[in-house]
PDBQT receptor file of N, H, CA, C and O in Angstrom, charges set to zero:
ATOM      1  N   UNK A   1       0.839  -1.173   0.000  1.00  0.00    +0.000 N 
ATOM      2  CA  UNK A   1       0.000   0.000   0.000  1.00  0.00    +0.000 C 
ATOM      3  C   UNK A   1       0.891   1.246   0.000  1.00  0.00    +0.000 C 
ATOM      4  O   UNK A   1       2.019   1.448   0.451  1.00  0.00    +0.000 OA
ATOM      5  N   UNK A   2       0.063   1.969  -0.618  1.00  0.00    +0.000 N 
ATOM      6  H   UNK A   2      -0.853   1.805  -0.984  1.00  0.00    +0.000 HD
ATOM      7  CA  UNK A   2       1.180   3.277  -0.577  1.00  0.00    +0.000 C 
ATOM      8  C   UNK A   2       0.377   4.611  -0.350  1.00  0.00    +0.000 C 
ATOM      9  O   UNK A   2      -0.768   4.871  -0.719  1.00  0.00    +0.000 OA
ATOM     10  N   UNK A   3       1.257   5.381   0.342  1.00  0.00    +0.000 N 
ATOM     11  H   UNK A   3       2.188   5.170   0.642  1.00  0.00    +0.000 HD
ATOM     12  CA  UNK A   3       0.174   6.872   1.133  1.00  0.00    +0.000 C 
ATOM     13  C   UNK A   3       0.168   8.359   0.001  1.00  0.00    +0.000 C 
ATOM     14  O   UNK A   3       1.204   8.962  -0.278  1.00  0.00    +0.000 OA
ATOM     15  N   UNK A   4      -0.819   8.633  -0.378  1.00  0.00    +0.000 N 
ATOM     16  H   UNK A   4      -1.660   8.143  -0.151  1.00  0.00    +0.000 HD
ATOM     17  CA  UNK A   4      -0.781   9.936  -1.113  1.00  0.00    +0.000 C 
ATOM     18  C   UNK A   4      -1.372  11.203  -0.483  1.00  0.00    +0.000 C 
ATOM     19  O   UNK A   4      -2.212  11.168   0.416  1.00  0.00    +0.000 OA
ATOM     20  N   UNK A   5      -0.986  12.070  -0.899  1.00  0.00    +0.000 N 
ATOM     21  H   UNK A   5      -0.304  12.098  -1.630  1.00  0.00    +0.000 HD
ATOM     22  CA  UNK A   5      -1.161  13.115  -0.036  1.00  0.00    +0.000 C 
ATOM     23  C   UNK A   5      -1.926  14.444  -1.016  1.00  0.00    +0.000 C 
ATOM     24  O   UNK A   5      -1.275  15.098  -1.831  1.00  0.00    +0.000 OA
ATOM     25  N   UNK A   6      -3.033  14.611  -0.814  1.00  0.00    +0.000 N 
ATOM     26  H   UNK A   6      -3.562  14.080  -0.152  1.00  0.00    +0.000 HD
ATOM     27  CA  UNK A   6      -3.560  15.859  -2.120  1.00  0.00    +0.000 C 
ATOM     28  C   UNK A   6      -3.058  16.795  -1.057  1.00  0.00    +0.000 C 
ATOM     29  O   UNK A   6      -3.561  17.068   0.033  1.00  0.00    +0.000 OA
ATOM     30  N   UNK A   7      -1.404  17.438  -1.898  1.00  0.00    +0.000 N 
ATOM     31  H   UNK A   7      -0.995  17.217  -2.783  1.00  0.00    +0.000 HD
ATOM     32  CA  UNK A   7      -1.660  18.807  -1.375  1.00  0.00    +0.000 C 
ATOM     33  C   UNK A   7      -1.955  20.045  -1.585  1.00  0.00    +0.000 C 
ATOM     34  O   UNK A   7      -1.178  20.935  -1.241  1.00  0.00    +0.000 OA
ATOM     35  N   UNK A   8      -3.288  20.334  -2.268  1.00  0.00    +0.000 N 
ATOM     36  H   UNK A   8      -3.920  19.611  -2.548  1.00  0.00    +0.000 HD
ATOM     37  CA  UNK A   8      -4.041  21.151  -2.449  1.00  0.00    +0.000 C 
ATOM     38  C   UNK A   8      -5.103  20.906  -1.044  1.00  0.00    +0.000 C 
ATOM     39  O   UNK A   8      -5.619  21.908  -0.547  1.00  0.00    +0.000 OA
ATOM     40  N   UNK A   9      -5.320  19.865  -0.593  1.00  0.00    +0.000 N 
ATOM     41  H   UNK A   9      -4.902  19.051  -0.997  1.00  0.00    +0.000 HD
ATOM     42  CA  UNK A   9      -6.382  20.206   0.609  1.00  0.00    +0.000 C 
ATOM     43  C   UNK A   9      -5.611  20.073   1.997  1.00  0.00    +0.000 C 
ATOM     44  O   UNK A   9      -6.078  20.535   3.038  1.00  0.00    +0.000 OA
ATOM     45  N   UNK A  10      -4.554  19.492   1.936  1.00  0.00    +0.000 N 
ATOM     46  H   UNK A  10      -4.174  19.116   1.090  1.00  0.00    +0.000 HD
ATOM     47  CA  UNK A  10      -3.283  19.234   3.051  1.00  0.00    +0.000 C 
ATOM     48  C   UNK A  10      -3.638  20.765   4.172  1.00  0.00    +0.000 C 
ATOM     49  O   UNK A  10      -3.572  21.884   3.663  1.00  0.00    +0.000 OA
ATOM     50  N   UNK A  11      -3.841  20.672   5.019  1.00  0.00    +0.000 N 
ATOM     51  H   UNK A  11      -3.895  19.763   5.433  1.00  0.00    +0.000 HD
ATOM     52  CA  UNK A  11      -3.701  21.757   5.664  1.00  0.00    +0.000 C 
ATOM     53  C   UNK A  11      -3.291  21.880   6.805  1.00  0.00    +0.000 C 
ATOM     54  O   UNK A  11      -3.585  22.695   7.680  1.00  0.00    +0.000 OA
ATOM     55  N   UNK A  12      -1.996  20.330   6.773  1.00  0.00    +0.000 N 
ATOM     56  H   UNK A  12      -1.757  19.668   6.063  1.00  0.00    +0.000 HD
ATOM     57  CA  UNK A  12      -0.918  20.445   7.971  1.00  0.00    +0.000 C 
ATOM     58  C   UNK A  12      -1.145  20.812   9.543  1.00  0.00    +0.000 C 
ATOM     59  O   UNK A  12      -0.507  21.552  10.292  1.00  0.00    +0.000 OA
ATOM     60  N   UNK A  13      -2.103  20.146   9.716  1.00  0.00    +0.000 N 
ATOM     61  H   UNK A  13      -2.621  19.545   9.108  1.00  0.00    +0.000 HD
ATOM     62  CA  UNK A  13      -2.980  20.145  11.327  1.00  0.00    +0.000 C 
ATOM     63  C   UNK A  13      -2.003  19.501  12.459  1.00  0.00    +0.000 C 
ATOM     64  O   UNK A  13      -1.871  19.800  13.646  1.00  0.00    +0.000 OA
ATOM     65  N   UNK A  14      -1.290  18.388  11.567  1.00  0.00    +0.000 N 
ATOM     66  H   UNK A  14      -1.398  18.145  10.603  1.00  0.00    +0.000 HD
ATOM     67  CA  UNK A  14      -0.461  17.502  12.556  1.00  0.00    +0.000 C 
ATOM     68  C   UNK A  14      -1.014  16.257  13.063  1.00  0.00    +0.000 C 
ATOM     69  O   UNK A  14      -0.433  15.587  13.916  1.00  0.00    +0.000 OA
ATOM     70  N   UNK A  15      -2.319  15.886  12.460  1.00  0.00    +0.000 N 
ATOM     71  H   UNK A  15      -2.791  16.431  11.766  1.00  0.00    +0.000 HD
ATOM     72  CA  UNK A  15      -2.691  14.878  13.338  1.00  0.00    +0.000 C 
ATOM     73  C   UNK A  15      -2.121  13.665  12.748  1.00  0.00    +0.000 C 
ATOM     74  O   UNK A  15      -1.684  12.710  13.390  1.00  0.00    +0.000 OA
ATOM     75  N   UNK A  16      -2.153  13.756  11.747  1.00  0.00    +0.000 N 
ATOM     76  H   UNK A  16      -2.509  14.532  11.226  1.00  0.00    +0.000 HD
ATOM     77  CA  UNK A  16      -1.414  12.260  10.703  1.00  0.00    +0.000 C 
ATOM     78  C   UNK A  16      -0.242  11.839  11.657  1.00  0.00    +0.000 C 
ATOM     79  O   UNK A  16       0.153  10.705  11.927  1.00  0.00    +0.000 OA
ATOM     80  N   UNK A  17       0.215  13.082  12.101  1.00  0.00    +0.000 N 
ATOM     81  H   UNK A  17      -0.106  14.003  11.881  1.00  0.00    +0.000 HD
ATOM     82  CA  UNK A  17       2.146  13.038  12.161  1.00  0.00    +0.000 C 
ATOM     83  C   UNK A  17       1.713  12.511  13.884  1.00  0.00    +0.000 C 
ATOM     84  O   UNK A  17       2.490  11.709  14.402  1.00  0.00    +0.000 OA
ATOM     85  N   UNK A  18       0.836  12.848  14.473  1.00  0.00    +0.000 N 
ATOM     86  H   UNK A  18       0.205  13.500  14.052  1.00  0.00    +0.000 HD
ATOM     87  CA  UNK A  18       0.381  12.191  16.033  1.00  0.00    +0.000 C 
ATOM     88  C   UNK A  18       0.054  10.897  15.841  1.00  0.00    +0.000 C 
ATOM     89  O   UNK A  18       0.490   9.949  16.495  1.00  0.00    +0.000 OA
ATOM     90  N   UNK A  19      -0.990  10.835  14.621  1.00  0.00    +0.000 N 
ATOM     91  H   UNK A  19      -1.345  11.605  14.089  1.00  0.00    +0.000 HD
ATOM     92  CA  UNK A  19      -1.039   9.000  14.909  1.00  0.00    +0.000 C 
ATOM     93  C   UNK A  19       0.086   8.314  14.181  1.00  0.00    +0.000 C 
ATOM     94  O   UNK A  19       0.321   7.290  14.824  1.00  0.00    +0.000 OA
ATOM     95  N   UNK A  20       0.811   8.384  13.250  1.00  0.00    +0.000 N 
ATOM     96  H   UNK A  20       0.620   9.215  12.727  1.00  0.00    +0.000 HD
ATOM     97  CA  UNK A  20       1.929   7.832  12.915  1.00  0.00    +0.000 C 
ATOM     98  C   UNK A  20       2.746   8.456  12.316  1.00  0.00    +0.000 C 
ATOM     99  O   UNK A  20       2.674   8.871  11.159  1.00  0.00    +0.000 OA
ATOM    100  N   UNK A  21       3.949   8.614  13.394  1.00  0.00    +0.000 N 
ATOM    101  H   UNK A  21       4.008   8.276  14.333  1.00  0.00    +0.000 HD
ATOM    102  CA  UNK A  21       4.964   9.517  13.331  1.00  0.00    +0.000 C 
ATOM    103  C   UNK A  21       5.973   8.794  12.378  1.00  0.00    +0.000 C 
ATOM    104  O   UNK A  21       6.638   9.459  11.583  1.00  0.00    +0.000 OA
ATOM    105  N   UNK A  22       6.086   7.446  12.455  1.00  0.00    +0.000 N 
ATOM    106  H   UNK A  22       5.546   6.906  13.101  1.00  0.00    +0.000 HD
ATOM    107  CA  UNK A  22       7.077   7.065  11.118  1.00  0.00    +0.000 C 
ATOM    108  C   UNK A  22       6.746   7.296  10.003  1.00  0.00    +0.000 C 
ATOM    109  O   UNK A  22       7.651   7.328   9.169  1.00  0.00    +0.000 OA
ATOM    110  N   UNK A  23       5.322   7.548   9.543  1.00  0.00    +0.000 N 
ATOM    111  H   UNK A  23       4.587   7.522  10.220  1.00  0.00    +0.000 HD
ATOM    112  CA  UNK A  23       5.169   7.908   7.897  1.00  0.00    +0.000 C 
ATOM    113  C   UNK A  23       5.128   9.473   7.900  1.00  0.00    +0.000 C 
ATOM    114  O   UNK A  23       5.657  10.115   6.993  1.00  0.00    +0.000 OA
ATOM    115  N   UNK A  24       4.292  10.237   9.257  1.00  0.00    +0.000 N 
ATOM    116  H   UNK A  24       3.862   9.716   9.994  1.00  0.00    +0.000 HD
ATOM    117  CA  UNK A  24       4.140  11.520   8.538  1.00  0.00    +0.000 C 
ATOM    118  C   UNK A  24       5.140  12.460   9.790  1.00  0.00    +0.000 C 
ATOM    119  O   UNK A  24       5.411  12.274  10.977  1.00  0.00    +0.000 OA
ATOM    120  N   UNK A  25       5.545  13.750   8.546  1.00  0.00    +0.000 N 
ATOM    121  H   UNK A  25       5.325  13.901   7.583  1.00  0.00    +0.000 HD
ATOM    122  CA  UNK A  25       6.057  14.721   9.790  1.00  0.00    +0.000 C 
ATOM    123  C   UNK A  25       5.444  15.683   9.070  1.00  0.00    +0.000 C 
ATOM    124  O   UNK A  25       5.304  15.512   7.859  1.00  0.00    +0.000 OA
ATOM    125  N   UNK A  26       4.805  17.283   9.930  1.00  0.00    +0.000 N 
ATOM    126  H   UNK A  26       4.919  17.421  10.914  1.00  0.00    +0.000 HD
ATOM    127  CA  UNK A  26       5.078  18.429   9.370  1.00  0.00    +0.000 C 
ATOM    128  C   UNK A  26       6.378  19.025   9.740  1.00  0.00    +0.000 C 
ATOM    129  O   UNK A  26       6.812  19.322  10.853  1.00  0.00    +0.000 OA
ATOM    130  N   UNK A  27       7.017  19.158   8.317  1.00  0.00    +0.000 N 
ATOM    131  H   UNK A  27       6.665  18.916   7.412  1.00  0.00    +0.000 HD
ATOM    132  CA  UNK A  27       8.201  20.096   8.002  1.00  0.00    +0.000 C 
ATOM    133  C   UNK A  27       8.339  21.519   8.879  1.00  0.00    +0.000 C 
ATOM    134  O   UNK A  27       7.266  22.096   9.053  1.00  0.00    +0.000 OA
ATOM    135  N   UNK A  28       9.209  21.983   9.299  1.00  0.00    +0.000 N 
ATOM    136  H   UNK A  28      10.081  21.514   9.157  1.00  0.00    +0.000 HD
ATOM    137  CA  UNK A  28       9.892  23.722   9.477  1.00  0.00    +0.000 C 
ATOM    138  C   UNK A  28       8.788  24.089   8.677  1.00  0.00    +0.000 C 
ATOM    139  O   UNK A  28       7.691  24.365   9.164  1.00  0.00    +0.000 OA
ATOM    140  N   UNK A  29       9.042  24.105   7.425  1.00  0.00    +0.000 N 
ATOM    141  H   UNK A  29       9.933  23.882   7.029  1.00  0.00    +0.000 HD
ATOM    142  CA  UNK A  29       8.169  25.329   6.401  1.00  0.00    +0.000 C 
ATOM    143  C   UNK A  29       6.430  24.917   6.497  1.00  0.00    +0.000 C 
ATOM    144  O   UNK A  29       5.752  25.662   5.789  1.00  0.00    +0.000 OA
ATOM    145  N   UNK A  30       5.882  24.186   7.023  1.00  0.00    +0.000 N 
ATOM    146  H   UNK A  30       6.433  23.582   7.598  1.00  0.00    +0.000 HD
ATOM    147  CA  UNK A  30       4.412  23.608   7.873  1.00  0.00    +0.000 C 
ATOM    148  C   UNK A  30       4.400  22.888   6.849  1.00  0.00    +0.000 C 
ATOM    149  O   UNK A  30       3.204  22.664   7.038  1.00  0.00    +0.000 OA
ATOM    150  N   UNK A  31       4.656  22.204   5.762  1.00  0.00    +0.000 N 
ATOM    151  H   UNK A  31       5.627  22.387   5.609  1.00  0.00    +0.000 HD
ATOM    152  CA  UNK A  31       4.322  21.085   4.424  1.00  0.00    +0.000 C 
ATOM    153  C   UNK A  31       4.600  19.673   5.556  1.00  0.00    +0.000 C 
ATOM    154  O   UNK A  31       5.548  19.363   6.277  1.00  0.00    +0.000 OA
ATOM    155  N   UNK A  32       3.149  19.002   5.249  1.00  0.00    +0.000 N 
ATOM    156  H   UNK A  32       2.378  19.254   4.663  1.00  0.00    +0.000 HD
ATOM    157  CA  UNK A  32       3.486  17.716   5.102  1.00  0.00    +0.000 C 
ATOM    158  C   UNK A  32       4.453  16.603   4.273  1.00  0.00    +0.000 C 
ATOM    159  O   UNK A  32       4.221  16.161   3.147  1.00  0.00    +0.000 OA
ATOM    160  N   UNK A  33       5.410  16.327   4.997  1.00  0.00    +0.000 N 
ATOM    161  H   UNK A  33       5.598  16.686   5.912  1.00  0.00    +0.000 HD
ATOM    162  CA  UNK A  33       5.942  15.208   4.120  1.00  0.00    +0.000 C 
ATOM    163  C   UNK A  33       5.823  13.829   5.158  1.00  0.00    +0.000 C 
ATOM    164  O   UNK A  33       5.689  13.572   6.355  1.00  0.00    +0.000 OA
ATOM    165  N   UNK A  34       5.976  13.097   3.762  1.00  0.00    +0.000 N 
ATOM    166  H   UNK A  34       6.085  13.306   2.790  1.00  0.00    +0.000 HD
ATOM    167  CA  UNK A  34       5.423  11.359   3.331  1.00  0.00    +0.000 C 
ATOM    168  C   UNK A  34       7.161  10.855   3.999  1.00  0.00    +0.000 C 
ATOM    169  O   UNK A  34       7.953  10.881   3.057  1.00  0.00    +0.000 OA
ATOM    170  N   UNK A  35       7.680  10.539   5.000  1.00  0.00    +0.000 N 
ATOM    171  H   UNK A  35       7.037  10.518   5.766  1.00  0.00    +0.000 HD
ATOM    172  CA  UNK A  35       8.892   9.943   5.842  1.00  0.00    +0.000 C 
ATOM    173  C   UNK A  35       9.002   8.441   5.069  1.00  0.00    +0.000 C 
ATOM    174  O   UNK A  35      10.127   7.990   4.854  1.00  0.00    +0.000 OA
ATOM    175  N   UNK A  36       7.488   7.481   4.550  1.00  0.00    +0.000 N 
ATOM    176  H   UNK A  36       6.574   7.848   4.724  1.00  0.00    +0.000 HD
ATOM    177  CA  UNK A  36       7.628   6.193   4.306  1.00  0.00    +0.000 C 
ATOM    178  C   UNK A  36       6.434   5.872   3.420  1.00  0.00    +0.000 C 
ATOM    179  O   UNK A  36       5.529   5.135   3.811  1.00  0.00    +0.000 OA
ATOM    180  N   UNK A  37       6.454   6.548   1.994  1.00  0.00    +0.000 N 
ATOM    181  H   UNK A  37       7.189   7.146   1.677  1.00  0.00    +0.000 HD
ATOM    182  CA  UNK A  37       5.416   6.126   0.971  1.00  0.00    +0.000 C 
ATOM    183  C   UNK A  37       4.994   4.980   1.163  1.00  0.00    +0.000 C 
ATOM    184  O   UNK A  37       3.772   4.837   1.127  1.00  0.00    +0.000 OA
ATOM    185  N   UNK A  38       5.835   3.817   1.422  1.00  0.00    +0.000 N 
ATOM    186  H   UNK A  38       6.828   3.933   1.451  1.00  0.00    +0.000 HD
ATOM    187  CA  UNK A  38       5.213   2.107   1.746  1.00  0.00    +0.000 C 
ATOM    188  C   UNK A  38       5.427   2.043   2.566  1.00  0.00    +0.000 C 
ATOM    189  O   UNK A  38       6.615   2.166   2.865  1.00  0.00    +0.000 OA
ATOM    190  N   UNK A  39       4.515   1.817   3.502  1.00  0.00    +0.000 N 
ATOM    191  H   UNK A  39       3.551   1.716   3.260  1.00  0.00    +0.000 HD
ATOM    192  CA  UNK A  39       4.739   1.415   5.564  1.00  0.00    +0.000 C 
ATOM    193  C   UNK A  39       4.436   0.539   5.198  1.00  0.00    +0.000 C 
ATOM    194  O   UNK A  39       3.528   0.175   4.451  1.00  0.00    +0.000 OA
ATOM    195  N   UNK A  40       5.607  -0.153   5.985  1.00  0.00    +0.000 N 
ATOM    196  H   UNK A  40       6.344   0.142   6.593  1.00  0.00    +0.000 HD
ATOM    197  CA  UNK A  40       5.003  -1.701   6.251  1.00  0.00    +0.000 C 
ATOM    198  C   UNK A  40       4.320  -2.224   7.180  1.00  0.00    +0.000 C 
ATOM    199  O   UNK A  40       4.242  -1.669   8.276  1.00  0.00    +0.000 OA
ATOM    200  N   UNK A  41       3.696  -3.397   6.911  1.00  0.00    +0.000 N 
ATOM    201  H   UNK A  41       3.759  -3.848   6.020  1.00  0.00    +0.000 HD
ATOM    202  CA  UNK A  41       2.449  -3.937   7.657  1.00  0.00    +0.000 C 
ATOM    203  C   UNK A  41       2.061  -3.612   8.780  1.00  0.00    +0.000 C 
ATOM    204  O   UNK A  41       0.869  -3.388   8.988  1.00  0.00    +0.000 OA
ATOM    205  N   UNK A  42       2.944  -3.524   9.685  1.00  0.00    +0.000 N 
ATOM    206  H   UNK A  42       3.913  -3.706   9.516  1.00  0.00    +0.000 HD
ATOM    207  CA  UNK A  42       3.106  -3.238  11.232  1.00  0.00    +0.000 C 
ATOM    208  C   UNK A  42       2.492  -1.618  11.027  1.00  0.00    +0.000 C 
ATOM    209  O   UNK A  42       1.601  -1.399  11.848  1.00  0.00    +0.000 OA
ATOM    210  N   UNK A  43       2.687  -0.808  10.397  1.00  0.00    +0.000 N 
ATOM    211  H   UNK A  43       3.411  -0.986   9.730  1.00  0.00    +0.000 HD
ATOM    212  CA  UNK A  43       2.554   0.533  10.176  1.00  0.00    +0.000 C 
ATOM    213  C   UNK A  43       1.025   1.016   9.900  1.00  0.00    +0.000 C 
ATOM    214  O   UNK A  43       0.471   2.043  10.291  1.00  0.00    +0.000 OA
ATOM    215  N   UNK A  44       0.367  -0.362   8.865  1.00  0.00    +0.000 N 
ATOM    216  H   UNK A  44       0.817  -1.196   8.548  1.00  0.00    +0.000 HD
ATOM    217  CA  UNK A  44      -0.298   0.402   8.298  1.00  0.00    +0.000 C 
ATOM    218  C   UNK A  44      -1.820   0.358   9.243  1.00  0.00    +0.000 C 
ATOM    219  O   UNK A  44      -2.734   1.081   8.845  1.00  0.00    +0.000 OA
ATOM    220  N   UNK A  45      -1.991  -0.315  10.210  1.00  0.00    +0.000 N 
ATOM    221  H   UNK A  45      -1.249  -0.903  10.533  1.00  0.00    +0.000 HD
ATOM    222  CA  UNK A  45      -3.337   0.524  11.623  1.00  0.00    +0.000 C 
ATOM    223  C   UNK A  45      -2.876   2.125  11.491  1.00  0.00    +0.000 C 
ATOM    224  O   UNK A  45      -3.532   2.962  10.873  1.00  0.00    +0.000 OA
ATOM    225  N   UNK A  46      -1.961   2.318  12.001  1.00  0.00    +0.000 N 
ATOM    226  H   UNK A  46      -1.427   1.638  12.504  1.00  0.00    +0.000 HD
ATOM    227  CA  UNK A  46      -2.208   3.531  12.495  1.00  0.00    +0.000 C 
ATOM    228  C   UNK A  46      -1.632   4.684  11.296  1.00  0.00    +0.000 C 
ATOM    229  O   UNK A  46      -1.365   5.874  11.462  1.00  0.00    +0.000 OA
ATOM    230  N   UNK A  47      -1.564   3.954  10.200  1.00  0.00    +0.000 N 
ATOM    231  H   UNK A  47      -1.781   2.987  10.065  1.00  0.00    +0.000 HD
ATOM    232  CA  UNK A  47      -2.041   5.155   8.879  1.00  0.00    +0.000 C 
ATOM    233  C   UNK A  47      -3.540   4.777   8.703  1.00  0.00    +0.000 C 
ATOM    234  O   UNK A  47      -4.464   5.498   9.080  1.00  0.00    +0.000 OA
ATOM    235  N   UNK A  48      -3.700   3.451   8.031  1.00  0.00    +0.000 N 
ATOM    236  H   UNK A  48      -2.950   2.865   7.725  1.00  0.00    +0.000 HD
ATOM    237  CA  UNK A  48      -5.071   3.857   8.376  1.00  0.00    +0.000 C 
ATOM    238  C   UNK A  48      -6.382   5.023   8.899  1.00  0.00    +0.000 C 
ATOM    239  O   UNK A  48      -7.347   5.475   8.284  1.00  0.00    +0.000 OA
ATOM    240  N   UNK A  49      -5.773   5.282  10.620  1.00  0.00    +0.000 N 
ATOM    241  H   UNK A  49      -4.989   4.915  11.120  1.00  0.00    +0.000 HD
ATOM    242  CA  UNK A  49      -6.475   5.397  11.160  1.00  0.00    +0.000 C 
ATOM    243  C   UNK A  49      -6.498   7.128  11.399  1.00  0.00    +0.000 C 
ATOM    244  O   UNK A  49      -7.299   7.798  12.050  1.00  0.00    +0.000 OA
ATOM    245  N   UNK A  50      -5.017   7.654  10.423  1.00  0.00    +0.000 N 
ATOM    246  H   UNK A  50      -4.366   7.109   9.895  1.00  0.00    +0.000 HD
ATOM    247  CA  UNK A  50      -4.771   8.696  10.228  1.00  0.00    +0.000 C 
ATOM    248  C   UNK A  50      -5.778   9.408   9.251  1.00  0.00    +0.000 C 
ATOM    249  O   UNK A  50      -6.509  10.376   9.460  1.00  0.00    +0.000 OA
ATOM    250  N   UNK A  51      -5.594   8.622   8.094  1.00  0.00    +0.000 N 
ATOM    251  H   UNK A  51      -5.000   7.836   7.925  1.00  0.00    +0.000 HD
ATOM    252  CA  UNK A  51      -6.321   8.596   7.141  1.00  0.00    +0.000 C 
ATOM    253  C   UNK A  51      -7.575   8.866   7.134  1.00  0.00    +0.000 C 
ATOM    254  O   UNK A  51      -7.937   9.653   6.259  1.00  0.00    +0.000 OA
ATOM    255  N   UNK A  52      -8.222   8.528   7.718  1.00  0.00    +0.000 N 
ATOM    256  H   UNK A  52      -7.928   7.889   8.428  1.00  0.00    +0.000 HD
ATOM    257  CA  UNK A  52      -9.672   8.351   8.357  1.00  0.00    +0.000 C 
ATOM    258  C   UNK A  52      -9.737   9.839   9.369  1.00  0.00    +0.000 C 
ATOM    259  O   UNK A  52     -10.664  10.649   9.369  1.00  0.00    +0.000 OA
ATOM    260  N   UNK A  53      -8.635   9.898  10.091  1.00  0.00    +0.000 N 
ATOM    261  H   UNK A  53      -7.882   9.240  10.090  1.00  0.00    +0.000 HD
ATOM    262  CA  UNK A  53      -9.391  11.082  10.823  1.00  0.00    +0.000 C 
ATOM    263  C   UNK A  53      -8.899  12.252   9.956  1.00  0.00    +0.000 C 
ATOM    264  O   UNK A  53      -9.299  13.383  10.231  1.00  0.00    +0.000 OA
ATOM    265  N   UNK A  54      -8.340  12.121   9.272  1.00  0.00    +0.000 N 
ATOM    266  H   UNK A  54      -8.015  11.202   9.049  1.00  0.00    +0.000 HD
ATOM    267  CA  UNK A  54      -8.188  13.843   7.944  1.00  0.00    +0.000 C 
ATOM    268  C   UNK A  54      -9.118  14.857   8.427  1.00  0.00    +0.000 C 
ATOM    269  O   UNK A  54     -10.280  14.488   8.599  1.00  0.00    +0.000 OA
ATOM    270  N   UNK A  55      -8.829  16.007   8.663  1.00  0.00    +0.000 N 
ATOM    271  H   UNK A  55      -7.886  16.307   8.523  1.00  0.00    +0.000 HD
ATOM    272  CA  UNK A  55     -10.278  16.879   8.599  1.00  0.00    +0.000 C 
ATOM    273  C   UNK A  55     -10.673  17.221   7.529  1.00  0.00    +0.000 C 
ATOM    274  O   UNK A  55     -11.878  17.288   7.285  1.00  0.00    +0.000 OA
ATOM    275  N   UNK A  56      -9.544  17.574   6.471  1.00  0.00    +0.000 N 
ATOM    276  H   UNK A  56      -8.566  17.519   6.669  1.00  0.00    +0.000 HD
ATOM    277  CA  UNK A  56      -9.569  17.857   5.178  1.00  0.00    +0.000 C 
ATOM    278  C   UNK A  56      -9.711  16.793   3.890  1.00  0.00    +0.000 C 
ATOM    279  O   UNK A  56     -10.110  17.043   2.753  1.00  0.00    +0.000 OA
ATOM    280  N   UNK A  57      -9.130  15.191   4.597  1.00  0.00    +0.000 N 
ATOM    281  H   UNK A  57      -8.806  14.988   5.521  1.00  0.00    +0.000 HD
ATOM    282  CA  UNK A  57      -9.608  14.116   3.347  1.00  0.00    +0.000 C 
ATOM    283  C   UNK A  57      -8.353  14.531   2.334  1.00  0.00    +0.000 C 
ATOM    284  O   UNK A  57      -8.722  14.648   1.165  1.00  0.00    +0.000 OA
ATOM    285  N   UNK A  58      -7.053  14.754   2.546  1.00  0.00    +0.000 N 
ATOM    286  H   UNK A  58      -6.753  14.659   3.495  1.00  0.00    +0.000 HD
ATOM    287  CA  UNK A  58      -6.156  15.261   2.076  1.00  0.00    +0.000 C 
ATOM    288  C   UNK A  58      -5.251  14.023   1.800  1.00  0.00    +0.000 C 
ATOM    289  O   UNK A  58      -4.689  13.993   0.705  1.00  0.00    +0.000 OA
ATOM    290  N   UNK A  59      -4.998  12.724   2.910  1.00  0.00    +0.000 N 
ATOM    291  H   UNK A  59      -5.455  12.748   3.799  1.00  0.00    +0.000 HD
ATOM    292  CA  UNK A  59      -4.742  11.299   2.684  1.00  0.00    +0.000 C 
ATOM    293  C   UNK A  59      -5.529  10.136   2.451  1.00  0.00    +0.000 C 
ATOM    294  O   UNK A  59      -6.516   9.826   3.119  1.00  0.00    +0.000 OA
ATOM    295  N   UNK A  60      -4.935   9.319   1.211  1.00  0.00    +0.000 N 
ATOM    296  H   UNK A  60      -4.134   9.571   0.669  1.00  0.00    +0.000 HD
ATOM    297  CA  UNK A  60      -4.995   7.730   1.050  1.00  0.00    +0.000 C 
ATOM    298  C   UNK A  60      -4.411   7.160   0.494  1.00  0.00    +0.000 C 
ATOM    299  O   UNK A  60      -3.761   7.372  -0.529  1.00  0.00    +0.000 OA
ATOM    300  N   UNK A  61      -4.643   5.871   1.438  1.00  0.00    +0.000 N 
ATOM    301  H   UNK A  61      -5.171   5.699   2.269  1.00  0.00    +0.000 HD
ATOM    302  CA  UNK A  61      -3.699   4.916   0.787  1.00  0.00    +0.000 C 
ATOM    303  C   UNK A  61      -4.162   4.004  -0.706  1.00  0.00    +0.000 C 
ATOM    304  O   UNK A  61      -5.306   3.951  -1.155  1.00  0.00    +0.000 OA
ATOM    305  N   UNK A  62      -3.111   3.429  -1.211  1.00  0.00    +0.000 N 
ATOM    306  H   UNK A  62      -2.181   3.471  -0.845  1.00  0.00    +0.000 HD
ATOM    307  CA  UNK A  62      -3.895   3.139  -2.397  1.00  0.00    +0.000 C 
ATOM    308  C   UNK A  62      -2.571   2.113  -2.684  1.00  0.00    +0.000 C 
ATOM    309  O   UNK A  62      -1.386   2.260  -2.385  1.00  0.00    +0.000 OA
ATOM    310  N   UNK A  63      -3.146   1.209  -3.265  1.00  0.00    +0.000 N 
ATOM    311  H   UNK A  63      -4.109   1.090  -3.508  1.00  0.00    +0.000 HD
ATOM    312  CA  UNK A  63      -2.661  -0.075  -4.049  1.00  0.00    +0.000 C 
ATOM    313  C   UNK A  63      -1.594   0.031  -4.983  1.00  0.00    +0.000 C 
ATOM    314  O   UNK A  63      -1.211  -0.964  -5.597  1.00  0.00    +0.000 OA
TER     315      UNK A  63
């Protein structure tokens, strides 16, 4: 699975980067970046669950 990020609706809240800090960080300059495009298995609950709480719907994962 792999994590995409629309950043046109990204609006760098931080919560992605609270529930899983190995795939997401917000950057110095507030941009989300992707730390691990493919998390592995162990990883992917709590992208998932990142995913899901988006306020903006800005992440998913996809095949």
């Amino acid at each position: 699975m792999r994590v995409e990020v629309d950043r046109d609706r990204c609006a760098s809240t931080g919560g992605c980067e609270a529930m899983a800090p190995d795939v997401f960080e917000v950057g110095d300059d507030g941009e989300l970046v992707v730390l691990t495009a493919e998390p592995d298995d162990a990883l992917l609950p709590d992208v998932r669950n990142a995913v899901q709480a988006c306020p903006t719907r800005a992440l998913r994962l996809v095949d």
